[in-house]
N, C-alpha and C positions, 0 to 999 in steps of 0.2 A: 110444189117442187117435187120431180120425182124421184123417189132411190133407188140404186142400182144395187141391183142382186147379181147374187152368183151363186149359179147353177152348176152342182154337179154332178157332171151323167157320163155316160158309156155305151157302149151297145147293152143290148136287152132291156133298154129301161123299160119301166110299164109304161105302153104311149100316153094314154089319155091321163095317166098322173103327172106326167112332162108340159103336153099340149095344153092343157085343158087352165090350169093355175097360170102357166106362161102367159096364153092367152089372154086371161083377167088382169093378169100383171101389168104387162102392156097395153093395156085398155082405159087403166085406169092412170097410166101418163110415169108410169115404173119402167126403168131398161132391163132386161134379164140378158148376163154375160154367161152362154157355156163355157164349160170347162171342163178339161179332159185332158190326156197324156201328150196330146197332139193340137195344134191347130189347122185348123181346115179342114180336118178329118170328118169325112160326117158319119156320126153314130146311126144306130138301129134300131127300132122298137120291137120288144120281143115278140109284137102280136102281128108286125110288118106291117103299121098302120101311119109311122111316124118315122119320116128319116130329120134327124137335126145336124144342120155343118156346125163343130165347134171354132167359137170366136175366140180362145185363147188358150193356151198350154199351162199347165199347173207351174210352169218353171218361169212364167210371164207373168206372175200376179200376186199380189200380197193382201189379206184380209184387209188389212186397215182401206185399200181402195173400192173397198163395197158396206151399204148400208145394211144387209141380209144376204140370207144362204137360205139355198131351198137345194133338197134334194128329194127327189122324185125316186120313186121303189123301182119294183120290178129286178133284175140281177145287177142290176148296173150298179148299187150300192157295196156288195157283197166284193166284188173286183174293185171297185176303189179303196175300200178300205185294207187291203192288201199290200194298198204303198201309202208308205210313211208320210209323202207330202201330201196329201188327202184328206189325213188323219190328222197331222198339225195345223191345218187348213181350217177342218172343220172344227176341232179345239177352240181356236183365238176367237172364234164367234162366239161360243158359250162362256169362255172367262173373260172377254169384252162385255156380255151382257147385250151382245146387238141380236133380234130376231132372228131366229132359226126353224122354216118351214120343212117339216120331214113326214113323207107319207108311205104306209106300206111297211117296206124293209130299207126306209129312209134311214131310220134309228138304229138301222147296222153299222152306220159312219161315227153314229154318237155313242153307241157303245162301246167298238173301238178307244176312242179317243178317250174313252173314260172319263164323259162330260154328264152321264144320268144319274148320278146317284142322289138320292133327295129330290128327285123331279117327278113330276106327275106327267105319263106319258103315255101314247098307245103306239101300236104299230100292228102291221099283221100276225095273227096267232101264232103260225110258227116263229116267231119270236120272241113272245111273248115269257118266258121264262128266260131267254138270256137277256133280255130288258130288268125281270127281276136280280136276277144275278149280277145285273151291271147298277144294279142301288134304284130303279126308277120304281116306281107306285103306280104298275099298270094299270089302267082304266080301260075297258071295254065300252067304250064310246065312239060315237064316230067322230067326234073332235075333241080333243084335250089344250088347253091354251094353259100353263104355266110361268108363274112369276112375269105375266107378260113380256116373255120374251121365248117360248119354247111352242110352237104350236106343232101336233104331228094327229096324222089320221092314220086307219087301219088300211083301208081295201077304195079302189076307184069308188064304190056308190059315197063313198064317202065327199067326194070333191066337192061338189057345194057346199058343204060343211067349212072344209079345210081353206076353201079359197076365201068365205066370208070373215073367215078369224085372222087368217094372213092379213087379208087386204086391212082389219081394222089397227091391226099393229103397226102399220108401215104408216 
């Protein structure tokens, strides 16, 4: 049986950390639902590799209707977390305890939300000290899987990594 995720992005996300986990998701009999301010809207990949139409509006959706949350890096995390429904959004996933895939500057929605503290987590370098400051146990690794429900990577060479630890959680 497959779980439905929910994704969320923006323009600039990093393409290949969007496409690349989607892909596998969907491959492996998983739905992934975008999500974004707007629907139908289609976002942008910062590197113009990757256009995605969003399937639903943040004000259309509620945690409890998905089994996971992925967010894909690149700027697009940095702008969502700037609104409050975003950031309560991504919240319910960590104090439900349901898997949370975040790659790059994924963990700028979790830090927000004030969901890292006690957690073993990576993300991209320049973040890596507000990851400390937000309570998480940085690891400079290319995958980090915590309490089996928290998995996050640093940078794209990372994605095989990231997509084998997702896919085994779900």
């Amino acid at each position: 049986m497959g779980k439905n995720i929910a994704a969320l992005i923006t323009d600039m996300f990093e393409d290949l950390e969007y496409t690349e986990p989607a892909k596998a998701f969907k491959e492996a009999g998983h739905s992934v639902t975008t999500i974004e301010k707007e629907s139908g809207k289609t976002v942008k990949g910062k590197r113009g590799e990757a256009n995605v139409t969003i399937d639903k509006s943040i004000e259309d959706v509620k945690p409890e209707e998905y089994d996971a949350l992925f967010i894909p890096g690149g700027f697009s995390p940095d702008q969502l977390r700037a609104d409050e429904r975003f950031v309560t959004f991504t919240k319910a996933f960590m104090d439900k305890k349901k898997p949370v895939f975040a790659i790059c500057h994924g963990p700028q929605l979790l830090i927000t939300a004030k969901a890292l503290e006690g957690r073993q987590a990576t993300g991209y370098k320049s973040i890596k000290v507000d990851m400390e400051y937000a309570g998480a146990d940085y690891k400079d690794q290319e995958v980090v899987v915590c309490s089996d429900q928290l998995v996050t990577s640093r940078t794209p060479d990372d994605i095989p990594a990231f997509i084998r630890e997702s896919l085994k959680l779900l």
